[in-house]
Each structure stands twice: as C-alpha cells, then as structure tokens.
PLY file of the C-alpha trace (Angstrom):
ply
format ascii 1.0
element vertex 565
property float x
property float y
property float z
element edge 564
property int vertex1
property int vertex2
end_header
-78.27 3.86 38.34
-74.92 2.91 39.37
-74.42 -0.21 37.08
-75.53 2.45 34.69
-72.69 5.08 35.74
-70.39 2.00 35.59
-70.68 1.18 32.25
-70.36 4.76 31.51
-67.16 4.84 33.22
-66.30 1.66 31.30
-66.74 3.33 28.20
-64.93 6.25 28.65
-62.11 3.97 30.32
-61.59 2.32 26.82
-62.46 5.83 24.91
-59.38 7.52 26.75
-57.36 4.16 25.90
-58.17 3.92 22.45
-57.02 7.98 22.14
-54.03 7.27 24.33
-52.93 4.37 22.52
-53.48 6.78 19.00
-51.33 9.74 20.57
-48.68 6.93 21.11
-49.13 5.60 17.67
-48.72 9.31 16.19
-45.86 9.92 18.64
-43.85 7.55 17.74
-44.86 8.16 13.62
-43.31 11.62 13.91
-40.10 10.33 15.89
-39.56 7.84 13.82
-40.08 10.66 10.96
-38.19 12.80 12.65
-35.46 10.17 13.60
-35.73 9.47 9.46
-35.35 12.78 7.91
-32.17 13.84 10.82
-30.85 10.85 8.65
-31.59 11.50 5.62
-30.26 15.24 6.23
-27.20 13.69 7.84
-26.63 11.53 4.56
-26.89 14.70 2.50
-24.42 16.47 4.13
-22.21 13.52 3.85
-22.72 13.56 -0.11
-21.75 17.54 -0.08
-19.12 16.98 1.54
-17.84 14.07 -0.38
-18.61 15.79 -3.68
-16.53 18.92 -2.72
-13.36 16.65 -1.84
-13.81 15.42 -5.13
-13.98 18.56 -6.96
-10.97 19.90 -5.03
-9.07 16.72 -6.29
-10.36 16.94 -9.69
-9.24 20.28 -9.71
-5.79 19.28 -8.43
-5.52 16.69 -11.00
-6.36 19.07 -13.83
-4.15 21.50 -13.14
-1.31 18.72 -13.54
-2.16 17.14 -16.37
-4.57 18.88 -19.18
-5.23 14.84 -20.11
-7.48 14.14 -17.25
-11.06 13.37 -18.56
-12.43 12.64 -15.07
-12.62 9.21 -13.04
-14.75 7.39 -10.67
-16.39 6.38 -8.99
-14.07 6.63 -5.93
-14.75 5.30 -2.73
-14.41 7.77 0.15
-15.76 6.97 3.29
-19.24 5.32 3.54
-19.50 6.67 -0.02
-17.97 7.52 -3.08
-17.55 10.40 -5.99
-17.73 10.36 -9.56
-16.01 13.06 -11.67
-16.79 13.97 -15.47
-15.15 16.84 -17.58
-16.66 19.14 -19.66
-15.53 22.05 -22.47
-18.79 23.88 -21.80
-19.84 26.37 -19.21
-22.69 26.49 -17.03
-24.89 27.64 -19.94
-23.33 24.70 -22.20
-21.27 27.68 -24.00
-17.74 26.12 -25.81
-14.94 27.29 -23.10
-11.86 28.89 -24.07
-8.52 27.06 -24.31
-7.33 26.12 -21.27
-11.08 26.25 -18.91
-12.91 23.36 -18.44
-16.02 22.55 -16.17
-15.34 19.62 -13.55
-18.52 18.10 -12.59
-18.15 15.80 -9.58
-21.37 13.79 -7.69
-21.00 12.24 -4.00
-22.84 9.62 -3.18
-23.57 8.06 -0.36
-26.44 5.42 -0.04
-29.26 6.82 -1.78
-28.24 10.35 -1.42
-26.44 12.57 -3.84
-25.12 16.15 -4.08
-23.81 17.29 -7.12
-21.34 20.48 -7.28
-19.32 22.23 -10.55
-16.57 24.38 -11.02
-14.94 26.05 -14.11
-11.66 26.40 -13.93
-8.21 27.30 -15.73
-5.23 25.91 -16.07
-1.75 26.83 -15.75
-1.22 30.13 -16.82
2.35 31.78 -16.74
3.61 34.90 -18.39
6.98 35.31 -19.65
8.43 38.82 -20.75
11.43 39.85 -22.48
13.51 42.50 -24.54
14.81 42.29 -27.84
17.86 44.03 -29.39
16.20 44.15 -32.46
16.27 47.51 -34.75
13.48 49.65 -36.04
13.13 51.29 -32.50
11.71 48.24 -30.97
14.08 47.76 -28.28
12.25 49.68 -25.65
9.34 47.31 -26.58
8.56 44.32 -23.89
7.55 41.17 -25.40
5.53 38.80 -23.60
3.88 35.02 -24.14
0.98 33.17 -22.31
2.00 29.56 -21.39
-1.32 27.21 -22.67
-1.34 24.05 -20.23
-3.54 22.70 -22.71
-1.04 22.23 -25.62
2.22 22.57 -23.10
3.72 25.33 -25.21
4.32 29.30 -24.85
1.34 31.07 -27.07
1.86 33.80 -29.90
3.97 36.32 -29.25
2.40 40.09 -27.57
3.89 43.43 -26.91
3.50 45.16 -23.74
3.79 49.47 -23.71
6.56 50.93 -25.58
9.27 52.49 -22.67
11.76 54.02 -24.60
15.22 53.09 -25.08
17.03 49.89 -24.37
15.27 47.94 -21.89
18.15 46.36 -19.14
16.00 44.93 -16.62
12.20 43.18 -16.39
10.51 42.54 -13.39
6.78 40.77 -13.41
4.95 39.96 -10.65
1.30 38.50 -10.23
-1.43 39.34 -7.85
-2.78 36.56 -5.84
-6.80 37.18 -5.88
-7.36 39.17 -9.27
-6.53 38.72 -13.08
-3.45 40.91 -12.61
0.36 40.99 -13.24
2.61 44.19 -12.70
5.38 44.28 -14.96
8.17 46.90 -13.99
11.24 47.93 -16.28
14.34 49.73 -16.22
15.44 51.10 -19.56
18.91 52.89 -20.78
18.02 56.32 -19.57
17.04 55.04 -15.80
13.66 55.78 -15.89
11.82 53.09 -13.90
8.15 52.27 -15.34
4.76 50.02 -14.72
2.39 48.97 -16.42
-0.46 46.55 -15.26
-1.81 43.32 -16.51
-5.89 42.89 -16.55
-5.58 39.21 -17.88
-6.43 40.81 -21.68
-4.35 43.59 -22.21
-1.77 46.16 -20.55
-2.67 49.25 -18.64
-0.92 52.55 -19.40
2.87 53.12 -18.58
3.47 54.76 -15.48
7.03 56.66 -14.56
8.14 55.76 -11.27
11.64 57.27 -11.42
14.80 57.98 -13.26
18.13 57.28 -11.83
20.85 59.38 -12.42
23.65 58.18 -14.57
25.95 56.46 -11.91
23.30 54.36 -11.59
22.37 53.05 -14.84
23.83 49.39 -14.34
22.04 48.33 -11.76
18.46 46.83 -10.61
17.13 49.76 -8.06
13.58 48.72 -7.74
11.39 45.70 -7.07
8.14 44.60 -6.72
5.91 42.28 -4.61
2.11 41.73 -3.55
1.11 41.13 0.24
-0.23 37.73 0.91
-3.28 39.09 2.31
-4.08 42.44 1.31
-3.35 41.63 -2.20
-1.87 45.09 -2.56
1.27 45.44 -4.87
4.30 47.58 -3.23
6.49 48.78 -5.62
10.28 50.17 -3.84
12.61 52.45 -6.25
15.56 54.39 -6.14
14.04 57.56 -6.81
14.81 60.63 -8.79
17.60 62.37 -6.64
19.51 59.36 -6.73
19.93 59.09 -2.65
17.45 57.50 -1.40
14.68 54.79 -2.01
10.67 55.54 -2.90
7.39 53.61 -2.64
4.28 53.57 -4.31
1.19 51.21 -3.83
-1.16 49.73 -6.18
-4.48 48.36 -4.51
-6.34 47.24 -7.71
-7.58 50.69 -9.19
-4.82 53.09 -8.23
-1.83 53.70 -7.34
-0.11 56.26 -4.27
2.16 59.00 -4.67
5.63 58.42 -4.00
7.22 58.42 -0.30
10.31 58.79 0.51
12.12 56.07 2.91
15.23 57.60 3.46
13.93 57.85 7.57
13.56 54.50 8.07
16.49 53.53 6.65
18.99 55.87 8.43
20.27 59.77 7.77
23.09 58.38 4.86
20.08 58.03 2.64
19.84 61.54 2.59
22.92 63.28 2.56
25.10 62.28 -0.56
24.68 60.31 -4.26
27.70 58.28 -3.11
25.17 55.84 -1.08
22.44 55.51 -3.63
20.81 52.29 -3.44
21.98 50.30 -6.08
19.99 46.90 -5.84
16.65 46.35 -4.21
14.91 43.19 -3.23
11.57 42.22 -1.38
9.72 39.46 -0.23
6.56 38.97 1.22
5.45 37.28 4.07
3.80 34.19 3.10
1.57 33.42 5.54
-2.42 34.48 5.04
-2.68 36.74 7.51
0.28 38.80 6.95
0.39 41.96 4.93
4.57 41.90 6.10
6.89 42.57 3.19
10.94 42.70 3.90
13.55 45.32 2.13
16.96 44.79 1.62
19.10 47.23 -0.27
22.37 47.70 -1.47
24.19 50.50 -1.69
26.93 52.32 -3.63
29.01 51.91 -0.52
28.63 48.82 -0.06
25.97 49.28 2.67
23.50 46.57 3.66
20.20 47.81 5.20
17.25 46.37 5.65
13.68 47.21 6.91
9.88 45.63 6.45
6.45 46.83 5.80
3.73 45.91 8.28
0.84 46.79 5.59
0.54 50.45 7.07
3.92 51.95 6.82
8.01 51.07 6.76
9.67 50.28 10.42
12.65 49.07 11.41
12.89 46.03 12.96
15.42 47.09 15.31
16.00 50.17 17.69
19.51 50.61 15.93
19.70 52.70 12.65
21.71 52.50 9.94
23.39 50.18 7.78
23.65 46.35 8.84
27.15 45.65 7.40
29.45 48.12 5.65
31.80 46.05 3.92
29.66 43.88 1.68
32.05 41.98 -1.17
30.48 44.09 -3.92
28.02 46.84 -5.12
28.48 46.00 -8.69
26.62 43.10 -8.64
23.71 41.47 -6.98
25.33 39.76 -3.93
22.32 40.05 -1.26
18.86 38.43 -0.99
16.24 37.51 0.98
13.39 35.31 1.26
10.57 33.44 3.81
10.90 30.24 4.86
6.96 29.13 4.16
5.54 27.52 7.18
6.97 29.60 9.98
6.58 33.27 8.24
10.61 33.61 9.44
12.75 36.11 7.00
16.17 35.35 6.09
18.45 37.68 4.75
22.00 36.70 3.36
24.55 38.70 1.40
28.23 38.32 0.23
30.87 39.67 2.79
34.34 40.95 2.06
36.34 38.13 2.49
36.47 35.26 0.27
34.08 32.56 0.88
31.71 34.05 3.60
28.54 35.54 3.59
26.39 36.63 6.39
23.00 35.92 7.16
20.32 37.02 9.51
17.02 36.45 10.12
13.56 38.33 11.08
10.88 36.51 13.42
7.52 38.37 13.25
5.59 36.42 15.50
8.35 37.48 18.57
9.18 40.61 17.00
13.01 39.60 16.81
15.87 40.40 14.30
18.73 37.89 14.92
22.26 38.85 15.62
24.37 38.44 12.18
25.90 34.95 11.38
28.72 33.60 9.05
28.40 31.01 6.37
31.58 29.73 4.97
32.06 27.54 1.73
35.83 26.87 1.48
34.75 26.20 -2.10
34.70 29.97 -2.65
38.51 31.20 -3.59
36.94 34.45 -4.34
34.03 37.13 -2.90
30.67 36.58 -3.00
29.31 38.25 -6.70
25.22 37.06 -7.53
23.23 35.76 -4.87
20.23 33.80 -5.02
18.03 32.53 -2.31
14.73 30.54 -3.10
12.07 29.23 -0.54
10.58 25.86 -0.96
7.10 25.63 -1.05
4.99 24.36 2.49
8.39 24.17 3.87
11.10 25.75 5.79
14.16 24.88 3.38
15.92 27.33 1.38
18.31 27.24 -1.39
21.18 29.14 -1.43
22.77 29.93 -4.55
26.09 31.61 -4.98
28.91 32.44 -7.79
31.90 34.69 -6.46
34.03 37.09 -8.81
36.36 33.89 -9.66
33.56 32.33 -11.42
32.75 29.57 -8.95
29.56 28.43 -8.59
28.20 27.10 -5.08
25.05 25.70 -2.86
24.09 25.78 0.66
20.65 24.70 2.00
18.87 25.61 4.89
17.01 23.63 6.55
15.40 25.55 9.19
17.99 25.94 12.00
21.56 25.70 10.01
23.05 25.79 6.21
24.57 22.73 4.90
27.13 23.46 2.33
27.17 21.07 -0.56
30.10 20.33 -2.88
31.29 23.26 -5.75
29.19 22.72 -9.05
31.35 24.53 -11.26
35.15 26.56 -10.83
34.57 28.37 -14.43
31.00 29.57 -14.97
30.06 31.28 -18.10
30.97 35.04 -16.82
30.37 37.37 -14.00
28.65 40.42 -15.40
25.71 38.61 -15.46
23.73 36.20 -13.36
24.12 33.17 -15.32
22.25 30.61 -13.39
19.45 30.32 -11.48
17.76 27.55 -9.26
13.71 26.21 -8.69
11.87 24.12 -6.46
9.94 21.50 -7.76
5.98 21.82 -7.20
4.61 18.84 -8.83
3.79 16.45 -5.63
5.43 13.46 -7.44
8.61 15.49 -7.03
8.22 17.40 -4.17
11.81 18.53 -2.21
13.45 18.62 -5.41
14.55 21.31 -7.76
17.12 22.27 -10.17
19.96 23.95 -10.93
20.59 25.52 -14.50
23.83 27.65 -15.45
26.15 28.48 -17.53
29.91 26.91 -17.88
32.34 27.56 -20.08
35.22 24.99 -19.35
37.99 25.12 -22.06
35.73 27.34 -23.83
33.71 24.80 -24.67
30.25 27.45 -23.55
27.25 25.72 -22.87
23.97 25.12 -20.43
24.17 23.00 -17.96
21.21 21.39 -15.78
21.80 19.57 -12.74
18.88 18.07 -10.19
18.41 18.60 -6.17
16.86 14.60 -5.63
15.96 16.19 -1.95
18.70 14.67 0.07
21.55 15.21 -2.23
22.92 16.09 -5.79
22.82 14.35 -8.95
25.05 13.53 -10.97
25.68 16.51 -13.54
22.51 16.11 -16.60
23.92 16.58 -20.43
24.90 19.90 -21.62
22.65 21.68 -23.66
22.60 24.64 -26.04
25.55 27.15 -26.60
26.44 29.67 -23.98
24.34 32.02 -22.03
24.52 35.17 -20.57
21.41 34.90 -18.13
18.94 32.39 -16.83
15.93 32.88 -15.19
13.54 29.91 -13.84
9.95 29.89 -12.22
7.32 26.73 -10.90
4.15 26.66 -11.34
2.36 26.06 -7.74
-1.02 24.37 -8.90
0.43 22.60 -12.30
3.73 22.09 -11.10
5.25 23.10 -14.60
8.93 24.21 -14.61
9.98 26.80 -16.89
13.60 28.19 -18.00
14.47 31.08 -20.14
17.80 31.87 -21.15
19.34 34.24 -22.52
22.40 34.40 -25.23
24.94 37.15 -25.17
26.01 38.96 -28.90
28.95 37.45 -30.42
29.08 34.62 -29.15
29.03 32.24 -32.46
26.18 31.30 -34.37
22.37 32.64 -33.82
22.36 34.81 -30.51
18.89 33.63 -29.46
16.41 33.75 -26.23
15.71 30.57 -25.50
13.09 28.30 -23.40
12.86 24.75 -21.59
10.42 23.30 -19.46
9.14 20.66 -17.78
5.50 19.19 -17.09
3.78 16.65 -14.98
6.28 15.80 -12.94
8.46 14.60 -15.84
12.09 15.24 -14.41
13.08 15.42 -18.08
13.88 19.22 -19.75
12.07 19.53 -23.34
14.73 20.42 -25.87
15.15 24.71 -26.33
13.25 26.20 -28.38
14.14 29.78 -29.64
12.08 32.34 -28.48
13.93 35.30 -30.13
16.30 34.44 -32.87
18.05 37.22 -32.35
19.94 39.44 -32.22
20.49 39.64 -28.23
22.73 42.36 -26.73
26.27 42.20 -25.68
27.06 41.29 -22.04
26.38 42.29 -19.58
22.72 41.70 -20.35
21.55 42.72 -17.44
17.88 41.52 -16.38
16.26 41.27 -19.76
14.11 38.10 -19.43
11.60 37.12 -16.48
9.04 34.24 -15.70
6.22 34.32 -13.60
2.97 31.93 -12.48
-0.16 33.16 -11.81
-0.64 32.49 -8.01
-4.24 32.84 -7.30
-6.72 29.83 -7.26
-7.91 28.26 -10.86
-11.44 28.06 -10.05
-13.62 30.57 -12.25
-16.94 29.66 -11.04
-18.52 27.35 -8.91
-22.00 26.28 -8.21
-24.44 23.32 -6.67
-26.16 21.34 -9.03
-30.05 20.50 -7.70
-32.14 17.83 -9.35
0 1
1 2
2 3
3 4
4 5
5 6
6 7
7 8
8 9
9 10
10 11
11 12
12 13
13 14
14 15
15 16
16 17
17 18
18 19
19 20
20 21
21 22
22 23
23 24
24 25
25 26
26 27
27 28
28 29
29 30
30 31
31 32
32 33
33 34
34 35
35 36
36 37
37 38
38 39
39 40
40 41
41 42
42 43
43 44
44 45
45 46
46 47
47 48
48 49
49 50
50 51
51 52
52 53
53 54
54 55
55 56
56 57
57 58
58 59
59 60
60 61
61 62
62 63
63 64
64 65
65 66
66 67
67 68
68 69
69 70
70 71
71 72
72 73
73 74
74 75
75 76
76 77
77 78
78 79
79 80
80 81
81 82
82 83
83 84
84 85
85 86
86 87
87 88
88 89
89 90
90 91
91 92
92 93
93 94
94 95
95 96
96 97
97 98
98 99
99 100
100 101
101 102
102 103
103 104
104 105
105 106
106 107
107 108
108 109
109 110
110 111
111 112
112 113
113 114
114 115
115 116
116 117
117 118
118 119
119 120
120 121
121 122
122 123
123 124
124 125
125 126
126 127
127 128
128 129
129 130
130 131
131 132
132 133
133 134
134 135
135 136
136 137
137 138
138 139
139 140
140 141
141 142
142 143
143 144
144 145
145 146
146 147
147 148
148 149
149 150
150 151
151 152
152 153
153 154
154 155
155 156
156 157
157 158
158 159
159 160
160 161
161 162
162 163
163 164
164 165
165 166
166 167
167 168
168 169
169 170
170 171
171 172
172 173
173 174
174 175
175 176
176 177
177 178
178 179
179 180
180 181
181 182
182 183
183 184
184 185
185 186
186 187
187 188
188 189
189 190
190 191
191 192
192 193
193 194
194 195
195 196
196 197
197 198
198 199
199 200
200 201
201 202
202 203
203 204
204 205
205 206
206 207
207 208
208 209
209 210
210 211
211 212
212 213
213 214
214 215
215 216
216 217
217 218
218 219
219 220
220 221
221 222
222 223
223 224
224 225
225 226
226 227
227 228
228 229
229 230
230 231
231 232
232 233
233 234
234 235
235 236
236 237
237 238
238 239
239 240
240 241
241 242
242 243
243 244
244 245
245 246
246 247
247 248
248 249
249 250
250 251
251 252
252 253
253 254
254 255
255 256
256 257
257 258
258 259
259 260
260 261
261 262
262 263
263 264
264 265
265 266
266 267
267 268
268 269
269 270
270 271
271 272
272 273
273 274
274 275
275 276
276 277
277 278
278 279
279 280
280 281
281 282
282 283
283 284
284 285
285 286
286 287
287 288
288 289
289 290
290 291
291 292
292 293
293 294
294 295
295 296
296 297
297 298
298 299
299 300
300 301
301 302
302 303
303 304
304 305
305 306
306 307
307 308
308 309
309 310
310 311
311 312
312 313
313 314
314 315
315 316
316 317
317 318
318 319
319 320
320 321
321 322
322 323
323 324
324 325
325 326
326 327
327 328
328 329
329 330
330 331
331 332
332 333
333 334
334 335
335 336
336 337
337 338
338 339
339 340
340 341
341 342
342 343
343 344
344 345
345 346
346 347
347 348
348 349
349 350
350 351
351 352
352 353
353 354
354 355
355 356
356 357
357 358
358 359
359 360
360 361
361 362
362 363
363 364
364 365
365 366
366 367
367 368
368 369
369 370
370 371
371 372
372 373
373 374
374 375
375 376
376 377
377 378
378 379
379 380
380 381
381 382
382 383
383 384
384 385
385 386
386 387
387 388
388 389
389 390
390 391
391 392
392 393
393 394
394 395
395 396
396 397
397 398
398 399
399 400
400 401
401 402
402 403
403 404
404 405
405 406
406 407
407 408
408 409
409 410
410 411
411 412
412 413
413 414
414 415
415 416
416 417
417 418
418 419
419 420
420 421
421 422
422 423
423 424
424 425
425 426
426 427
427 428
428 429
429 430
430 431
431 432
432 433
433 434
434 435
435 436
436 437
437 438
438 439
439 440
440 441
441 442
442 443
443 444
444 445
445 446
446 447
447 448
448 449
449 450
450 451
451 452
452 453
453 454
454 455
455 456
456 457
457 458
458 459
459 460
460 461
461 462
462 463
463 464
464 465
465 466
466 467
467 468
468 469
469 470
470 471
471 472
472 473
473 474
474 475
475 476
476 477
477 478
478 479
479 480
480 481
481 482
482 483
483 484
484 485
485 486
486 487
487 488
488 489
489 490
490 491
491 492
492 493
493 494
494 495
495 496
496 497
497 498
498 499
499 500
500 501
501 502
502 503
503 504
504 505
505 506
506 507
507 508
508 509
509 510
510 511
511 512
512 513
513 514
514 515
515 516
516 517
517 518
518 519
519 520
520 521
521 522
522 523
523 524
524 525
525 526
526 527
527 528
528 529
529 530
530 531
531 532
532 533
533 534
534 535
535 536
536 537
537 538
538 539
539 540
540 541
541 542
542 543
543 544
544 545
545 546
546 547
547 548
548 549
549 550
550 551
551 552
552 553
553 554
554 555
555 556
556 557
557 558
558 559
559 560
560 561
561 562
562 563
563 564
C-alpha cells in the first residue's frame, strides 16, 4: 500500500511539473507577445509621427515654391518619409488652381503610417480705386494673387460706395475664408464689406465725417489673434469722437462710442476730431489685446487698447499723451508689436525737427512706459508719414520716416534701443502722400531682411527706387525703376514668403498715369519688372490711400486625414 501511494505521489509530482513547466511556457509566450506588440505599437507611433513632420515640411515647401513635386525618401531618425504630390482630392476629384494633396508615408522598420492633406497656396488680395469715368470711381477693384502661375488673377469688383474712393483698407481673418475691406470715399462716409473667399458681402455704413475731415484716414481695422473677431475703430458721425463696431463671423455690433476712455476733449468740440486712426493686434495666441492710437485735429496723441471685452486705458492718467505732435495733416504716428514678447510700441513725430517720441505697452506687467526721444540729425525738418513694421518671430522693428522737407529716414529697433541708420533720400517724390513704404522678408532663405521702396525725384528726374535691409546693414541703392509715384504700399506673404508692391502714379505726371505692381517669389531678392495694373487714368495728388495689399494669414491646410491600408 505505501509503495502504491508512492508511485501515486510520483505521478502527480511529474503531473504538477509537466503543468508548471506549460504555465511557464504560456507565460513567457504572452510576455514575449506582449513585449512584441508594445513594440510594434511603439514603432507605429514612431511612423505617425515621422509622417506628420513630413507633411508639415511638405507643406512648408509648397507654399514656397508651386514647383515642388514631392521628395524622399528622407531619413529622420531611426526612419524616414517619403512625400508625393497630387492635383486630386481625397475622392481623386481634379483640384482647383492653386490646391494640391501632399501625401507623405513614415517609415520606420517594417512599420508605416500614411497621412494627407489638401492644401492652398499663397493667396493675397490686392484692392484698388480707379479714376476712371462712367461713375466707376466709387467702385473697388480687387485681384487674387495665383502662387501657381506667380501672377495677380483677372480683375473683380467689390460693392459700389459712391463717390471717389480716397482711402482702402483690407484686412484678413486668421481662422476663416474672410477679408474685411473698409473704405473712405469723397463724401466721408466710412463703409465694409466682407470677403467669404467667393464673393463680397453687402456694404455696410459705418460713418460719415463731416467736411473738415474729408482728407484724412479716421478708421482702421484689425482681427484679434485669438478670438478671430474683427474690430473696426471710426471717427463717427458727429465728428468728435471715435466709434467701434465688431464683426465675429456672422454679425456685426452697434456702434459705441469711446470718447470715455479716451478723455472728456473727445466730447466737447469738432476742433479735436480724430483725424488718423491706427491699430494693432497683439500677436501672441492667447491674446485678444488690440492697441489704439489716434490723432487728432489738435495735434493730440492718445492712445488706449482693447482687452477682448471692452476699451481701457492703460494708465490711471487721462487725456492726451503729447499735445504738440509735428502734424495733423498727415500720418506721423504708428504703432506696432514686437512678435515674440507681445510688447506695443508706439512712436509719432514731435514738434521739433528731427525727434519723435516713442513709448511702449507691456501686457504681461501691465506697464505703459514713460515717453522717450528718438533723434535722427538727418531730419532738417518735422516728422510728416510714419511707418513702423514688426518683423516676423522677432522683436525688431522698422522705423520708417519722411519729414515735411522731403527727407526720407530709418531707425531699427532691436528690442531695447533704436539704431538710426544713414538718410536714404533728401528729395523724395512729395509730401501729400506717403510715397514709400517698407517689408520684412518671410521667405526663410532671407529671413532679417526687407526692403525699402519710394519715391525720389532728384533734379526732377521722378522715379521708384528699391533699396534692401541685408539684416545687419544697408545695401547699396538697387536701379531705379518706373516713372514717379504718388503712393506705395507693400505686404509679405508669411507661409510663401512672396513680396508684393503696388504703386501708385499721380495725374499729370507725363506719359500713362498707371497703378502698378512688383513682386518677388521664392526667396529671389530680385523685383519682377512692373506691370500695369490700371492704365489709367489715376487721380491728382494727393492720392490719398487708394491701393492696399494683404496675405491671407490663416493656415493652408484644407483637409487632412490618415490613410489606413
């Protein structure tokens, strides 16, 4: 009996053995499955990723050059990507002119992930007004810029607003289809009308100025960076005091007045209308902030922001910030961002020759800086058009100047102090008119550099002339070009990196009074030759505001999807 229990216990000895020995076996099967597939899923996430850098490069690369057919594969990491280009959608539907699908595939051992995207390129608006007859002068004109073929598209009209249009103002939105386009005509009545990316929207009155005020630009526009809402400041209807309305997409607000946060001389006389009105927006994502400056009748500098919920000052003090600015006839204030810090800077011409003063706005410390100097000894006269224009993903600013005596002068900031370059020009084409203007480059071959464009008329001898920022210091002055202009306007493309000019030629001036265009692409450096826009005829000087240029600015990706086997 008990050798018999033995070899029972024997038995179930090498049973339990044989079962624990399977358990391991089937243990280590699903770790070593387990260990296999956290591998595998660790591989595909690696391909993803790898595929989405190379769609976000392939995007890149399209929008700088309407040549690029794809490439690969390129090694990234422990892998690579492989990018083709396609005129078809998803549906393998023939695209419009300037959309194409960018396929790219990562790769990464045996694993691969495969994402699309359609997207445009390019696009840019430019408006303008004609002096034509047959009643057409109150008509704004407008062309699409094709990236595809690098040219300006057939010409469109925008809504009809009545007499002779004196100043354009076009702005786009940053996450929708959309462009506002604002005008000013010969009677002062202030209109918009919105873009949908097909057609124009119905004409909306803001305002009308009263007749003292019929020179001069009283309104702007501008979208905040992250609501995407379009704020549209006026001189309104009484002639004192600034309005507001807001567009959010679908609607827009009644007016409100502003003549509170901008101090009681707003709302007492006509003599201190605002005359000129400028905005910026804060350009950092999480900002709805947009700045005001104005300037007045009297000569009155004032400024104030919007915080995305209503106007404050952004100091205890009210009233003006200067008095005694060099002039109200022109344009001789502005204000822009530098782009990395979110830091306003405001400048404007003072009453003595050569200096200007500047101050600046910190919204992250809630601070409004003391007011500052800048002399150019350059300047034998006072400060008449102002310009001031951000670089992009940087805290540089160039600031443009020509005074009454027609000289013509640079500064840039850098972040904590202007450096004040040598005089461009002593005899610029005339000074009822901004006739020059200035743009950063955007194309990353040529990033920090930019150009200047104006117009000089030495020994009558009227003509356009270019001249390039190199990033550290000024070329040497480019050929002449064209006959004389009146005004210049320029704009940069931020995903193609496309430069554009329009100018515009004042009547009488000899020969065909024309609007013209130049531009630049890829990262070229070199201006196309003008091409006429308008052949005329243009209006007699001054010509006011009666050409503008403007990019869209939100992303050129339509569509995007995963592509599964």
């Amino acid at each position: 009996m008990l050798l018999k229990n033995r070899g029972f216990a024997l038995i179930a000895a090498i049973i339990l053995i044989v079962v624990a020995a399977a358990m391991a076996v089937v243990l280590a099967t699903l770790v070593s499955s387990s260990t296999q597939s956290g591998a595998l899923h660790i591989s595909s996430a690696q391909a993803l990723f790898i595929a989405e850098s190379g769609l976000e490069r392939a995007i890149r690369q399209r929008s700088m050059d309407n040549t690029y057919v794809g490439e690969g594969p390129v090694a990234m990491g422990q892998g690579s990507y492989t990018i083709t280009v396609f005129n078809t959608d998803f549906s393998g539907a023939l695209l419009p002119s300037g959309q194409r699908r960018l396929r790219s595939v990562g790769t990464i051992g045996n694993e691969t992930r495969t994402v699309e995207a359609i997207v445009r390129t390019g696009v840019a608006m430019m408006v303008y007004a004609k002096d034509s007859p047959g009643g057409s002068r109150g008509i704004p004109y407008f062309r699409q810029w094709d990236n595809d073929t690098y040219a300006w598209g057939a010409e469109g009209q925008a809504n009809d607003v009545g007499p002779i249009i004196r100043y354009l103002v076009l702005k786009f939105a940053r996450t929708r289809n959309e462009a506002i386009l604002g005008t000013m005509n010969s009677s002062g009545q202030i209109h918009v009308q919105v873009w949908n990316g097909t057609a124009w929207g119905a004409i909306r009155l803001l305002s009308t100025v009263n007749a003292a005020n019929l020179q001069y630009r009283g309104f702007d526009i501008e979208y905040e960076t992250n609501g995407d809402r379009a704020v549209v400041v006026f001189n309104d209807a009484n002639g004192r005091n600034p309005g507001f309305q807001i567009w959010n997409g679908t609607a827009w607000t009644a007016t409100v007045g502003l003549d509170t946060e901008l101090g009681a001389n707003y709302n007492t006389t006509s003599v201190n209308a605002p005359l000129w009105v400028e905005l910026a927006p804060n350009p950092l994502g999480n900002s709805n902030e947009i700045v005001l400056l104005t300037l007045d009748a009297g000569s009155d500098i004032y400024g104030v922001r919007w915080n995305g919920t209503a106007w404050v000052r952004m100091s205890a003090a009210t009233g003006s910030w200067d008095t005694a600015a060099s002039t109200s006839a022109r344009k001789a204030m502005d204000v822009a961002y530098e782009q990395l810090t979110g830091r306003a800077m405001f400048i404007w011409g003072n009453d003595a020759d050569g200096e200007q003063l500047w101050r600046t706005w910190d919204g992250s410390i809630n601070t409004l800086s003391g007011i500052n100097t800048l002399t150019i000894n350059a300047m034998n006269n006072q400060a008449n058009w102002v310009r001031l224009v951000p670089r992009l993903n940087s805290n540089e600013l160039m600031y443009v100047v020509q005074d009454d005596g027609r000289d013509l002068n640079t500064a840039l900031w850098d972040g904590a102090a202007f450096n004040v370059h040598a005089e461009h020009d002593s005899s610029t084409e005339n000074v009822q008119s901004m006739s020059f203007d200035f743009v950063f480059e955007t194309h990353p071959a040529r990033i920090g550099q930019g150009w200047l464009v104006w117009g000089t008329s030495p020994t009558g001898a009227d003509q356009i002339q270019p001249r390039r920022w190199n990033g550290a210091g000024w070329d040497a002055l480019s050929p002449k070009v064209g006959d004389d202009t009146s005004f210049i306007r320029m704009a940069a493309h931020p995903s193609s990196g496309a430069i554009f000019a329009g100018t515009y030629e004042r009547q009488g001036s000899g020969g065909a009074d024309d609007i013209f265009e130049m531009h630049q692409t890829g990262g070229s450096g070199t201006w196309t030759a003008l091409v006429s826009v308008w052949p005329g005829p243009t209006i007699a000087d001054p010509v006011h505001q009666r050409i503008d240029i403007a990019p869209e600015r939100r992303t050129p990706v339509i569509a995007w999807r995963e592509v599964f086997p």
